[in-house]
C-alpha positions as CSV (number, residue, x, y, z in Angstrom):
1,X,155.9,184.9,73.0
2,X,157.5,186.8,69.9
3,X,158.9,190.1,69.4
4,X,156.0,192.2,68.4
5,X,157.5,193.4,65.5
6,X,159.1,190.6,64.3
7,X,155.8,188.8,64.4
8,X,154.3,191.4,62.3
9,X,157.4,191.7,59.5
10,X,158.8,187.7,59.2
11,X,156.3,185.9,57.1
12,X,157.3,182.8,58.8
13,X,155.7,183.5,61.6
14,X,152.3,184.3,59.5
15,X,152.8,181.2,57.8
16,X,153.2,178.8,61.2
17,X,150.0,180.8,62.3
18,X,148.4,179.6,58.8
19,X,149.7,175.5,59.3
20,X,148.6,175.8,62.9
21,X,144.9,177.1,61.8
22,X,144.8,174.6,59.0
23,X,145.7,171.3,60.9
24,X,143.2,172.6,63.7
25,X,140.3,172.8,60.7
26,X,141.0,169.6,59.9
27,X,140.5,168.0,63.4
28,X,137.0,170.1,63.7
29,X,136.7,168.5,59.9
30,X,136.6,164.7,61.3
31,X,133.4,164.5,62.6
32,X,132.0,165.7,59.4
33,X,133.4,162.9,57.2
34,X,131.9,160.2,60.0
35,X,128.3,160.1,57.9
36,X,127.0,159.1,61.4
37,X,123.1,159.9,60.6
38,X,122.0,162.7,63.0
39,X,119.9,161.1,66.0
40,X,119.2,164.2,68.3
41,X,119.7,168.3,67.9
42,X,123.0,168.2,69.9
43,X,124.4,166.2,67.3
44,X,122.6,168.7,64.9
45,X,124.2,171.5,66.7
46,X,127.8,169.3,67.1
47,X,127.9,168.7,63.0
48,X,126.7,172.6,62.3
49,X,129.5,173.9,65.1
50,X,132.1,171.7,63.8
51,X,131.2,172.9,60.0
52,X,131.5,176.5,60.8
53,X,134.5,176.4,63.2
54,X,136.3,174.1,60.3
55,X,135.8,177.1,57.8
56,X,136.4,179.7,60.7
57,X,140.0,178.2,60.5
58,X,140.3,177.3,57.0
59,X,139.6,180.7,56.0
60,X,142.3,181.9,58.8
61,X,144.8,180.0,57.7
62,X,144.1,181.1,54.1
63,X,144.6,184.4,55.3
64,X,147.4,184.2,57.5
65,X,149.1,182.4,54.1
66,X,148.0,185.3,52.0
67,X,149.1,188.2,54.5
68,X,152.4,186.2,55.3
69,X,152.9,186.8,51.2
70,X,151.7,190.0,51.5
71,X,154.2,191.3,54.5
72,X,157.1,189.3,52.1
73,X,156.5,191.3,49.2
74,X,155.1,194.8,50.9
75,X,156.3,195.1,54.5
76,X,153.9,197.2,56.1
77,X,154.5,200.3,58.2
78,X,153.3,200.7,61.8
79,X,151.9,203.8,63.0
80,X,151.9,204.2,67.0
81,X,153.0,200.6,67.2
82,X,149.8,199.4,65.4
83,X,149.7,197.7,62.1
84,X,147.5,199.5,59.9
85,X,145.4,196.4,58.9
86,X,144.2,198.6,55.4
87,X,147.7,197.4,54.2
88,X,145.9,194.5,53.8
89,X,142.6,195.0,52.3
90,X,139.8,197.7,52.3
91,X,137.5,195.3,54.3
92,X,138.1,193.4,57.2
93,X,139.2,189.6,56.0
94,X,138.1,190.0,52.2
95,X,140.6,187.0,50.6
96,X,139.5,187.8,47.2
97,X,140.8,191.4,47.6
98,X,144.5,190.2,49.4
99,X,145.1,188.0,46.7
100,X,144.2,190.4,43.6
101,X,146.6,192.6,45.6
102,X,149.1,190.1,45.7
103,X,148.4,189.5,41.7
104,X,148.1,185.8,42.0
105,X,146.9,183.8,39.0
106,X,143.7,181.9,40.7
107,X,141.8,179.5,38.7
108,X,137.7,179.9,39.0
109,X,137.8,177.5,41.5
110,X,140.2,179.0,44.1
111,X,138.7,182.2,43.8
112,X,135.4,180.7,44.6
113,X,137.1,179.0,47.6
114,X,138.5,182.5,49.0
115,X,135.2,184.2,48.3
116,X,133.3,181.0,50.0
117,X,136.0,181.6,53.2
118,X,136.0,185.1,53.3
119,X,132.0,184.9,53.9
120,X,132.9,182.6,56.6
121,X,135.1,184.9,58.3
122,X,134.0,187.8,57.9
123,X,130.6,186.1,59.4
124,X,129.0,182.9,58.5
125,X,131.2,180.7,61.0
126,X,130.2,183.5,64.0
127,X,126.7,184.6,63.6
128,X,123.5,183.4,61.8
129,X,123.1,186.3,59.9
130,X,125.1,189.0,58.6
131,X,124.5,192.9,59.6
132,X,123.7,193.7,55.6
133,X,121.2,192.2,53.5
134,X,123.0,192.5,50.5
135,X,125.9,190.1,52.2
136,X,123.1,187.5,53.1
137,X,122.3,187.7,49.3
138,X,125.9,187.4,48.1
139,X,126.1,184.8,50.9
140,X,123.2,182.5,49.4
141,X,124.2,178.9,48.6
142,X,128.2,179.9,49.1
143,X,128.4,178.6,52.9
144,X,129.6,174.9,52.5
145,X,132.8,173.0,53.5
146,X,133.7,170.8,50.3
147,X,135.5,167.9,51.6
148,X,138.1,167.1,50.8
149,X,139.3,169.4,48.1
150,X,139.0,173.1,49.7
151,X,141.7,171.4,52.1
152,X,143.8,170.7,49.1
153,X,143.3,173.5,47.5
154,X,144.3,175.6,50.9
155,X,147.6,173.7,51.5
156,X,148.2,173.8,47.9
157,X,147.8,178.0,48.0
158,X,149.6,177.9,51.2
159,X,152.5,175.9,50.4
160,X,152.9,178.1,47.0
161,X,152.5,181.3,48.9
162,X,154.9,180.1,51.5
163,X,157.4,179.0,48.6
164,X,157.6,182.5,46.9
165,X,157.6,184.1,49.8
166,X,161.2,182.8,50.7
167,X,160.9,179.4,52.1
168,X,162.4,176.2,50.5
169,X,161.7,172.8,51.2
170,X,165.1,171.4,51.5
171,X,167.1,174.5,53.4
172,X,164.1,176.6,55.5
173,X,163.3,179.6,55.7
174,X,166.4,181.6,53.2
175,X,165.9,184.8,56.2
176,X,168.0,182.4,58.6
177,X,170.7,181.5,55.9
């Protein structure tokens, strides 16, 4: 296990968290992709489980990616040994929010991918409904897995955020330099 802190202030580690989350989405992805027709409500439940649980991680490892960029430009401070997670966001796992705070240049389609993740964070991959009515609203048509581009357009986000945040591909991490 990792120093405390230094898990909370190197964005490497945020960013293994976010590979780790994303290659685990895409094993939870596979039975998705098998078209196998649906003969019996477990597989029902199976294919349902295995969408949610692929967008649980997705959308973690979107946000580990985005805070890892987040502690690399603005390391946060901890009060009583506790990360203050409003250094992040205002709400709880909002995507959209981290990366307008990180000022990144999103096309329409990412920022419908975070805002499609964050819903399935924040709730959609954990319970069937969410504890507002307004969020079910803003929540209507939005909870899909589009295979496979929202997996390229992660790695893609996560590779760029990784990149500015002070990793190369040739010589690591430039921390251990």
């Amino acid at each position: 296990m990792i120093d405390f802190e230094e898990g909370i202030f190197n964005p490497e580690n945020w960013f293994k968290q976010s590979w780790e989350m994303f290659e685990a989405s895409k094993i939870l992805c596979k039975p998705l992709t098998a078209r196998h027709p649906i003969q019996s409500e477990q597989d029902n439940y199976r294919r349902v489980g295995s969408m949610k649980g692929a967008m649980l991680l997705l959308g973690l490892s979107a946000e580990n990616a985005l805070k890892g960029a987040f502690v690399y430009k603005s390391p946060p401070d901890l009060v009583k040994a506790r990360l203050n997670p409003k250094h992040f966001h205002e709400v709880a796992h909002d995507l959209t929010d981290l990366a307008k705070r990180l000022e990144l240049n999103l096309s329409k389609i990412q920022v419908s991918l975070l805002e499609r993740l964050t819903i399935s964070v924040q709730w959609a991959s954990k319970y069937q409904t969410p504890l507002k009515k307004s969020e079910h609203e803003r929540a209507t048509g939005k909870i899909k897995l589009k295979y496979p581009s929202d997996y390229k357009l992660v790695e893609e986000l996560i590779r760029d955020l990784q990149k500015a945040s002070g990793f190369d591909e040739v010589n690591g991490w430039s921390h251990k330099n």
